[in-house]
Biopython code that builds the backbone (N, CA, C, O; Angstrom):
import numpy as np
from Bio.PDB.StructureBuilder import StructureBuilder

atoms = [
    (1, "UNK", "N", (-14.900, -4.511, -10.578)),
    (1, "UNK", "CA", (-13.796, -5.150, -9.872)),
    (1, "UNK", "C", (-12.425, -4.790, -10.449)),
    (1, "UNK", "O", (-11.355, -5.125, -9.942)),
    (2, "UNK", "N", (-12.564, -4.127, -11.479)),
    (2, "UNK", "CA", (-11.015, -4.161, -12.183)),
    (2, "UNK", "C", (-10.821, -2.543, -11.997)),
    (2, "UNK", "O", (-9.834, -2.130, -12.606)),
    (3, "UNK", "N", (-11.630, -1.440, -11.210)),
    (3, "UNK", "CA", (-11.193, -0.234, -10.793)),
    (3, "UNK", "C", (-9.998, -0.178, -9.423)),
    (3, "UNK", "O", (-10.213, -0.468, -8.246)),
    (4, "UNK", "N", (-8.907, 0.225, -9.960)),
    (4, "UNK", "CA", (-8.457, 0.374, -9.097)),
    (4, "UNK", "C", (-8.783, 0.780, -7.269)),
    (4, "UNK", "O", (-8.356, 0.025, -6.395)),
    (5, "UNK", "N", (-9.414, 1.790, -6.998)),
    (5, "UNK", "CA", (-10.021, 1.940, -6.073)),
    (5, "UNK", "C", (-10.865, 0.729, -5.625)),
    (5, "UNK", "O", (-10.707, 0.128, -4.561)),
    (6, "UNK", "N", (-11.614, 0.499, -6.402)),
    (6, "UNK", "CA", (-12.556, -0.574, -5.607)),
    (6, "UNK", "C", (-11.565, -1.459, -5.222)),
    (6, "UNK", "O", (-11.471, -1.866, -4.064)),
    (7, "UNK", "N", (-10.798, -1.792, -6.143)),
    (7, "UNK", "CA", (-9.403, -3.068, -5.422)),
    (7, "UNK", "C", (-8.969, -2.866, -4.454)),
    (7, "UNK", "O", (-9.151, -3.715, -3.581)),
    (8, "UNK", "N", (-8.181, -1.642, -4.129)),
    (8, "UNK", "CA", (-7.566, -1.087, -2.798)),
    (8, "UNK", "C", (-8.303, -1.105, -1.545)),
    (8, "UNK", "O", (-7.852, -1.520, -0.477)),
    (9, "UNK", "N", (-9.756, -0.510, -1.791)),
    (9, "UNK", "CA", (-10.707, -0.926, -0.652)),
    (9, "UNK", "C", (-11.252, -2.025, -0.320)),
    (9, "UNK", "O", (-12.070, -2.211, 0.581)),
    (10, "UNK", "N", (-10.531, -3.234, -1.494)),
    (10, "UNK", "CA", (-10.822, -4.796, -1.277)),
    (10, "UNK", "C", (-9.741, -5.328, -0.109)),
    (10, "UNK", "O", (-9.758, -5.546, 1.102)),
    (11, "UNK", "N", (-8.734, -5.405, -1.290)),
    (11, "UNK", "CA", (-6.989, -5.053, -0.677)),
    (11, "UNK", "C", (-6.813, -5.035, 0.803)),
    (11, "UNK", "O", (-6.408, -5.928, 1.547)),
    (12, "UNK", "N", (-7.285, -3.582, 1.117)),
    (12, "UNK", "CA", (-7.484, -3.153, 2.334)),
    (12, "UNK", "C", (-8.172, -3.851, 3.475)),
    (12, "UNK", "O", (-7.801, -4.029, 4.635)),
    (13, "UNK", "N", (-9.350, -4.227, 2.798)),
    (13, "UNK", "CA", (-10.494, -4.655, 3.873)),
    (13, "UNK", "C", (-9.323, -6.307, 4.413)),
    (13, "UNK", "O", (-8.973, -6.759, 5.503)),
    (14, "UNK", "N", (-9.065, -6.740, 2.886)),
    (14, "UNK", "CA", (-8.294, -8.460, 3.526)),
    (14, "UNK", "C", (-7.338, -8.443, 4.526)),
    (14, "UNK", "O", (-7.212, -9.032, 5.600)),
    (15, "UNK", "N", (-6.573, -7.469, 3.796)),
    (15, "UNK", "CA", (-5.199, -6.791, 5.094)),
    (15, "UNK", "C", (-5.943, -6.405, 6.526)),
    (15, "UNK", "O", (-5.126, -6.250, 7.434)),
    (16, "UNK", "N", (-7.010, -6.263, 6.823)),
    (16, "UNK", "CA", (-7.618, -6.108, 8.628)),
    (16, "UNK", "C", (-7.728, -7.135, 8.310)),
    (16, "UNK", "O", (-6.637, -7.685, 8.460)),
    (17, "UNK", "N", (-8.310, -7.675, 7.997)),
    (17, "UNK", "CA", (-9.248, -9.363, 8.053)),
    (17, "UNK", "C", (-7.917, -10.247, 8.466)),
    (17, "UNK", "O", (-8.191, -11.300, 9.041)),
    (18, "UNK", "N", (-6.398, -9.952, 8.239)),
    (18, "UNK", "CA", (-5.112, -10.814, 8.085)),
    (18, "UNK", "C", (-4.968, -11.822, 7.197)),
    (18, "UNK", "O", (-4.319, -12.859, 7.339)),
    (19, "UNK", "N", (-5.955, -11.263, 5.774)),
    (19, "UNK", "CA", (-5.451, -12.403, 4.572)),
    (19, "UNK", "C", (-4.399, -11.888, 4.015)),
    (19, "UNK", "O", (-4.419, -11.725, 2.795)),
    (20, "UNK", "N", (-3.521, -11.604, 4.592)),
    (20, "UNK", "CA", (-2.022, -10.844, 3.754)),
    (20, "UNK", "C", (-1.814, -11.478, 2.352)),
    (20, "UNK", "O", (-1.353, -10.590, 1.635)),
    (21, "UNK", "N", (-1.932, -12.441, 1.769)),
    (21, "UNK", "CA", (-1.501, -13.181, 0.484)),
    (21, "UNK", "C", (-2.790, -12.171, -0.357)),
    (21, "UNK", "O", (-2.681, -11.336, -1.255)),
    (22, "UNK", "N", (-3.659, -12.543, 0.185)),
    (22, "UNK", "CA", (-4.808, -11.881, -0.919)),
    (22, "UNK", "C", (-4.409, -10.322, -0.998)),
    (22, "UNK", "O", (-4.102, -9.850, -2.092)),
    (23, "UNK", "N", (-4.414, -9.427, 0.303)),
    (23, "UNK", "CA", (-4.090, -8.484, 0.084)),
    (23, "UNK", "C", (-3.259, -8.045, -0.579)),
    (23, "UNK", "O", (-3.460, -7.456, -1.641)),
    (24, "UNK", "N", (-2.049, -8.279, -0.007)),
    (24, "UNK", "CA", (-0.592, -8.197, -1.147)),
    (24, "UNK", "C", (-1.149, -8.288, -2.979)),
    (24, "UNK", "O", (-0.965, -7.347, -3.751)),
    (25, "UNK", "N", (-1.648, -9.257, -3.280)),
    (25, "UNK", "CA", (-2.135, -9.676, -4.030)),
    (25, "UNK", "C", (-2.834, -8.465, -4.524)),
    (25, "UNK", "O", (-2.100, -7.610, -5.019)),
    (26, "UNK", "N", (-4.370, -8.171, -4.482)),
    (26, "UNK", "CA", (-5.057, -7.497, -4.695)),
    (26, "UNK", "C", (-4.679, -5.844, -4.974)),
    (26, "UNK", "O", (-5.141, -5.168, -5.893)),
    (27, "UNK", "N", (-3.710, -5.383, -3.926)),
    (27, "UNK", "CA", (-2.910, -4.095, -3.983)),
    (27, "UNK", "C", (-1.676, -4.266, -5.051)),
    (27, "UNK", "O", (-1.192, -3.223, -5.490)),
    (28, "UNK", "N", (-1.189, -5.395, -5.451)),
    (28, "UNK", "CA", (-0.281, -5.109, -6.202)),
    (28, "UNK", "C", (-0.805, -4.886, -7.491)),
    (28, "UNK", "O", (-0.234, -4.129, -8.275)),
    (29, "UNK", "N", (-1.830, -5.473, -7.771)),
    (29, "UNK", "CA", (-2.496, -5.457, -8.828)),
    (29, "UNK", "C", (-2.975, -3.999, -9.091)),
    (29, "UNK", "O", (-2.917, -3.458, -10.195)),
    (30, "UNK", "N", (-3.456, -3.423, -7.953)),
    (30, "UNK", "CA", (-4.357, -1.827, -7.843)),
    (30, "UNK", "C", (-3.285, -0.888, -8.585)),
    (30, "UNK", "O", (-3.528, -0.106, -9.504)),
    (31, "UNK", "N", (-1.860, -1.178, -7.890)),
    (31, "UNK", "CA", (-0.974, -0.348, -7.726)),
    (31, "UNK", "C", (-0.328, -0.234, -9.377)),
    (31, "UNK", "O", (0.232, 0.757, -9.845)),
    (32, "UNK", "N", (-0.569, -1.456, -10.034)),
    (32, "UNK", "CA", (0.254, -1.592, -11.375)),
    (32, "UNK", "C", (-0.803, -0.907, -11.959)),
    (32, "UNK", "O", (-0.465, -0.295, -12.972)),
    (33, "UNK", "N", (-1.904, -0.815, -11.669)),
    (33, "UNK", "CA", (-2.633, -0.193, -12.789)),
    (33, "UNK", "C", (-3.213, 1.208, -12.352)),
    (33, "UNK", "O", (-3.707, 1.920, -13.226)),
    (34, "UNK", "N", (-3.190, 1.481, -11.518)),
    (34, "UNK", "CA", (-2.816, 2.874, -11.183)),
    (34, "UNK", "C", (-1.971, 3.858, -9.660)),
    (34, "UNK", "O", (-2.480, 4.098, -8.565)),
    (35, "UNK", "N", (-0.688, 4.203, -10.126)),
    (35, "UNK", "CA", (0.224, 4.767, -9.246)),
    (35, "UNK", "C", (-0.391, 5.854, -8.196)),
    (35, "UNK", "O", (0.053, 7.001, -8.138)),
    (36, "UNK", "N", (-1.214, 5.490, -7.558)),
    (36, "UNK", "CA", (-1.972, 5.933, -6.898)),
    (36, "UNK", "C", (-1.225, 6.262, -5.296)),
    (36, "UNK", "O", (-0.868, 5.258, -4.679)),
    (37, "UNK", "N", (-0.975, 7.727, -4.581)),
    (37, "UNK", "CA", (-0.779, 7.069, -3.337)),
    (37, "UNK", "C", (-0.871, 6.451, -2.608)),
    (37, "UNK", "O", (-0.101, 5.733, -1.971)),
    (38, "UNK", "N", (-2.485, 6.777, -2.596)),
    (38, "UNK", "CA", (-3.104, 5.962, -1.259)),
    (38, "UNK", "C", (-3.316, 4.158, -1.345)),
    (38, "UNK", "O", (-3.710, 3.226, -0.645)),
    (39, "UNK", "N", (-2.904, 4.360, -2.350)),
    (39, "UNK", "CA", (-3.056, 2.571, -3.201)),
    (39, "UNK", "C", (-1.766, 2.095, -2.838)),
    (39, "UNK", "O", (-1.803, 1.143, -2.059)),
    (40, "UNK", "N", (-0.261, 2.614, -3.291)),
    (40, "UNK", "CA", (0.714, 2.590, -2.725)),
    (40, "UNK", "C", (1.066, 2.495, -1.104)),
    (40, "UNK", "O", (1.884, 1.688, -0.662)),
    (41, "UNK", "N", (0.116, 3.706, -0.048)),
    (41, "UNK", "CA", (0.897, 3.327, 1.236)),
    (41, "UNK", "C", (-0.070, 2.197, 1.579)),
    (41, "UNK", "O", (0.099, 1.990, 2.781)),
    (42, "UNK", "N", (-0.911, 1.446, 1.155)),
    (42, "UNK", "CA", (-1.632, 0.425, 1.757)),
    (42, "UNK", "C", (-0.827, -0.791, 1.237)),
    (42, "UNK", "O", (-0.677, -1.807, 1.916)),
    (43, "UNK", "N", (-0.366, -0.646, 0.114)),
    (43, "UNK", "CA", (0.578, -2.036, -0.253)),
    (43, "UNK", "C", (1.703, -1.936, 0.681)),
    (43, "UNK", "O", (2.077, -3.036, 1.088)),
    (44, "UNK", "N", (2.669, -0.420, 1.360)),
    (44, "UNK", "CA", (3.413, -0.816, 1.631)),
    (44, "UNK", "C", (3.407, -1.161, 3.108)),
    (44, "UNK", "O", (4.424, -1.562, 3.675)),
    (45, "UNK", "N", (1.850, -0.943, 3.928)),
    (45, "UNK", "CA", (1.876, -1.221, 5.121)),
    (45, "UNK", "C", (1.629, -2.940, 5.057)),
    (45, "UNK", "O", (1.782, -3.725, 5.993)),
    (46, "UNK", "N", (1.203, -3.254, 3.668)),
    (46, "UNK", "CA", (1.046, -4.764, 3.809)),
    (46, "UNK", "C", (2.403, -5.749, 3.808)),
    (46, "UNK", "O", (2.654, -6.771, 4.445)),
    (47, "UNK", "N", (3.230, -4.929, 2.731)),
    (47, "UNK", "CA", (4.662, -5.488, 2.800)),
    (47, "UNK", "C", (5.134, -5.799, 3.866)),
    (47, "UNK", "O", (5.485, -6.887, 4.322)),
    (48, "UNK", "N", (5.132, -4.025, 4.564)),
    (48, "UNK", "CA", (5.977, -4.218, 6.212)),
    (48, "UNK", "C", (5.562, -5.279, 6.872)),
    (48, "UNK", "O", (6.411, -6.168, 6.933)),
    (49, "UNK", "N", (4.338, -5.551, 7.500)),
    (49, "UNK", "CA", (3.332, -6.518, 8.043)),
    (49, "UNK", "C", (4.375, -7.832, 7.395)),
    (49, "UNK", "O", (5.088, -8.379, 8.237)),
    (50, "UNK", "N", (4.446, -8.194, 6.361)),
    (50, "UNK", "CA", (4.659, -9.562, 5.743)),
    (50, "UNK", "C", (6.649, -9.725, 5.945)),
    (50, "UNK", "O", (7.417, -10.621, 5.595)),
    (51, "UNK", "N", (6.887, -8.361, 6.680)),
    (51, "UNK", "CA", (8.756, -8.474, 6.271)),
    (51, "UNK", "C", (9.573, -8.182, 5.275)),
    (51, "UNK", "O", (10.778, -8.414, 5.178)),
    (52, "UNK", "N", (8.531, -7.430, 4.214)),
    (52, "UNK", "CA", (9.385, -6.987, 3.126)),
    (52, "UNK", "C", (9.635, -5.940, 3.661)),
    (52, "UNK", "O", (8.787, -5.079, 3.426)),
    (53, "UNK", "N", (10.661, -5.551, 4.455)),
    (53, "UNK", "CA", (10.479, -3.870, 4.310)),
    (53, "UNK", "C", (11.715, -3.516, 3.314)),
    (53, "UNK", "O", (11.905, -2.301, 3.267)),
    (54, "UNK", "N", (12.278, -4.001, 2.802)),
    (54, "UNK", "CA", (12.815, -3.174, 1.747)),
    (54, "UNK", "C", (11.948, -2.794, 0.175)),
    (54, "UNK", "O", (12.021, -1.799, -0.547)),
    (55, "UNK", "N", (11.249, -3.884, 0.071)),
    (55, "UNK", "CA", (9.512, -3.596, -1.061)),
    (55, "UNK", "C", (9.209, -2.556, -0.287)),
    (55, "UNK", "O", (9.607, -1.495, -0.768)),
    (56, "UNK", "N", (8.497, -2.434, 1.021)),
    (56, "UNK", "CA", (7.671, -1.778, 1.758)),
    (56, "UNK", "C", (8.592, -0.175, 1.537)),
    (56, "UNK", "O", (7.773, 0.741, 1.459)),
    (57, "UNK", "N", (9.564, 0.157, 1.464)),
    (57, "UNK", "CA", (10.224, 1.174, 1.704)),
    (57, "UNK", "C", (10.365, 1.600, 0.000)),
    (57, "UNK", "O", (9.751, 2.632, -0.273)),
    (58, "UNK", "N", (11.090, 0.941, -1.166)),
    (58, "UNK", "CA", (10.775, 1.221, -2.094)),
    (58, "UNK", "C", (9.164, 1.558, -2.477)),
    (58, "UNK", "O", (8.974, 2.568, -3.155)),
    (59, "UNK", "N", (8.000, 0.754, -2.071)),
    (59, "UNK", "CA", (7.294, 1.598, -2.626)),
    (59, "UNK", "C", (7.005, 3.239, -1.904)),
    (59, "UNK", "O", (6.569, 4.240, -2.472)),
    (60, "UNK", "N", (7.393, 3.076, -0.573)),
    (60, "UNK", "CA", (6.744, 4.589, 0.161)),
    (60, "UNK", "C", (7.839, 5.473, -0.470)),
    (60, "UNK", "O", (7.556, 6.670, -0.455)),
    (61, "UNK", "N", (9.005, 5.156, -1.011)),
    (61, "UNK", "CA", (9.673, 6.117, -1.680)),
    (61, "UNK", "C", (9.290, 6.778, -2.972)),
    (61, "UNK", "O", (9.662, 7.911, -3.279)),
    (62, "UNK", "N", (8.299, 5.783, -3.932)),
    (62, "UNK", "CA", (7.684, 6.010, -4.896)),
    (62, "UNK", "C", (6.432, 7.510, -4.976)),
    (62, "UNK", "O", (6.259, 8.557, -5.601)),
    (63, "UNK", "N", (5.634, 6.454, -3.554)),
    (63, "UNK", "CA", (4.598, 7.455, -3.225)),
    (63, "UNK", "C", (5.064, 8.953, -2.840)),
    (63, "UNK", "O", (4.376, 9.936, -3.115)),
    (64, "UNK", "N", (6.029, 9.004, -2.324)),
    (64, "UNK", "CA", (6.492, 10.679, -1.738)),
    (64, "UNK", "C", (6.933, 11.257, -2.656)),
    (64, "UNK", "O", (6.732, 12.471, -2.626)),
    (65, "UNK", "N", (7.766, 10.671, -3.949)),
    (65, "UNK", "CA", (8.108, 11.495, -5.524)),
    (65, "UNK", "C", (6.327, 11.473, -5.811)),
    (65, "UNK", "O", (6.093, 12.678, -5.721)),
    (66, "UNK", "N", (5.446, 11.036, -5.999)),
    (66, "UNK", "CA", (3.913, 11.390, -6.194)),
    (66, "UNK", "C", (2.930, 12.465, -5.595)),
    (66, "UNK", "O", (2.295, 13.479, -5.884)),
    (67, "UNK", "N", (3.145, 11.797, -4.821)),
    (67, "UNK", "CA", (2.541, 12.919, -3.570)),
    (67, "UNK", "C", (3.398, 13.109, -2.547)),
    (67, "UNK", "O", (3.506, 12.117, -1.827)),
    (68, "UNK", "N", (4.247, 14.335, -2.140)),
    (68, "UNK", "CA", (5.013, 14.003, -1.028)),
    (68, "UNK", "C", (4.101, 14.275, 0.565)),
    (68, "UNK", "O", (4.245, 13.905, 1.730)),
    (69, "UNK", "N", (3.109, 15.149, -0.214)),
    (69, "UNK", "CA", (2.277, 15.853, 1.647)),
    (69, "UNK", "C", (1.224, 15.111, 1.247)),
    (69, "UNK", "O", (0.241, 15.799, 0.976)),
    (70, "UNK", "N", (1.038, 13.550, 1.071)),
    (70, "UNK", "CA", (-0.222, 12.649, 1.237)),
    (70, "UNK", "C", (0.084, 12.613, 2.802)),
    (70, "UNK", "O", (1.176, 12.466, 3.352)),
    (71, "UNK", "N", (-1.506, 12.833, 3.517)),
    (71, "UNK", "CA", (-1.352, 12.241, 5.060)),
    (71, "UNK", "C", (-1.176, 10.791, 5.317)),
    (71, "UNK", "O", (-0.437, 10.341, 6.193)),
    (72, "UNK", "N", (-2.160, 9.830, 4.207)),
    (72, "UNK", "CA", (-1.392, 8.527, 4.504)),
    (72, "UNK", "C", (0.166, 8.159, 5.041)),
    (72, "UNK", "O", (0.702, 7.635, 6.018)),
    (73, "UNK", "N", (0.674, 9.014, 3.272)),
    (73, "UNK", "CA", (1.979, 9.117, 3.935)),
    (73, "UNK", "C", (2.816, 9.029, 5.217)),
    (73, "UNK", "O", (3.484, 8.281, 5.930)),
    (74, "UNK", "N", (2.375, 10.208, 5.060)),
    (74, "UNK", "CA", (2.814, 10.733, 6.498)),
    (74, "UNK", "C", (3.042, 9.684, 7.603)),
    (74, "UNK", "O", (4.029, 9.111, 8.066)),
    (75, "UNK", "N", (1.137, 9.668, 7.930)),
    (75, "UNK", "CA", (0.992, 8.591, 8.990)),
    (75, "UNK", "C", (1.597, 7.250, 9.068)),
    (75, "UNK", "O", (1.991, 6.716, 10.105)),
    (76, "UNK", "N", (1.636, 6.765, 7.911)),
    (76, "UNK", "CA", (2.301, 5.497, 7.968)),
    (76, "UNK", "C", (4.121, 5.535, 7.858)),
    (76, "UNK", "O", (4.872, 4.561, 7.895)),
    (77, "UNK", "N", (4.427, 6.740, 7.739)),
    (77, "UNK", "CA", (5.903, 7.053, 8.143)),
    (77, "UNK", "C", (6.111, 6.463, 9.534)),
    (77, "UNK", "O", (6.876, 5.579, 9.921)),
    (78, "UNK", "N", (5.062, 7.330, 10.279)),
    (78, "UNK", "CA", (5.631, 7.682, 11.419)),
    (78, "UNK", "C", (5.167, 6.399, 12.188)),
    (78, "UNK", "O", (5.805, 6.097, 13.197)),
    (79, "UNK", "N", (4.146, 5.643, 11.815)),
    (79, "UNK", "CA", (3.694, 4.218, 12.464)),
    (79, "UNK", "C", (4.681, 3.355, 12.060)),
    (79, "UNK", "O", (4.867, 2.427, 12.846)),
    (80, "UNK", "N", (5.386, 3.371, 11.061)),
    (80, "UNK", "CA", (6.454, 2.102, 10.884)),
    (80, "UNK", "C", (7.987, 2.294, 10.674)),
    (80, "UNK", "O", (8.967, 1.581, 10.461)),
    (81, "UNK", "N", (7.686, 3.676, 10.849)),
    (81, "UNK", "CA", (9.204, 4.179, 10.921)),
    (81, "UNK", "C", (10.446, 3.492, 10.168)),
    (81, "UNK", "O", (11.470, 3.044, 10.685)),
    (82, "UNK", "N", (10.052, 3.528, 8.667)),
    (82, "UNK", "CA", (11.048, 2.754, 8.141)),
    (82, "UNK", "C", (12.268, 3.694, 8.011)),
    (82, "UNK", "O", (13.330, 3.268, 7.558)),
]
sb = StructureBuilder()
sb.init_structure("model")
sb.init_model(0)
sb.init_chain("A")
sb.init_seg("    ")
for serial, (resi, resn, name, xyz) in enumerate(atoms, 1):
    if name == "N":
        sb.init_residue(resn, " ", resi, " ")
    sb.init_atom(name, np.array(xyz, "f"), 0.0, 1.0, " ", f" {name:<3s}", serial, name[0])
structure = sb.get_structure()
């Protein structure tokens, strides 16, 4: 439970489910312990979802100095068009 990945695919699963608190939660945790993209654009589609989009935008700015050609990326650019 304390691998990052497994968190994110926890994270993840709550964020469909619409437990945003847990998710948020669970991904922020993923994300502090490892700067992961794909760990990153899932926190920041949870932010957007919740109204942070200035969190939500600081972190996708993080992720693109990391990985800039992640397709997450990408995709979630262009779905939330921050």
């Amino acid at each position: 439970p304390d691998d990052p990945s497994v968190a994110d695919s926890w994270g993840w699963l709550k964020f469909r489910q619409g437990q945003l608190d847990q998710a948020e939660s669970t991904l922020r945790n993923a994300w502090l312990k490892r700067k992961d993209a794909d760990i990153g654009v899932h926190l920041a589609e949870v932010l957007w979802d919740r109204g942070e989009h200035d969190e939500a935008r600081k972190v996708l700015n993080e992720v693109r100095r990391i990985d800039p050609k992640n397709a997450s990326l990408e995709r979630t650019e262009r779905k939330l068009k921050p």
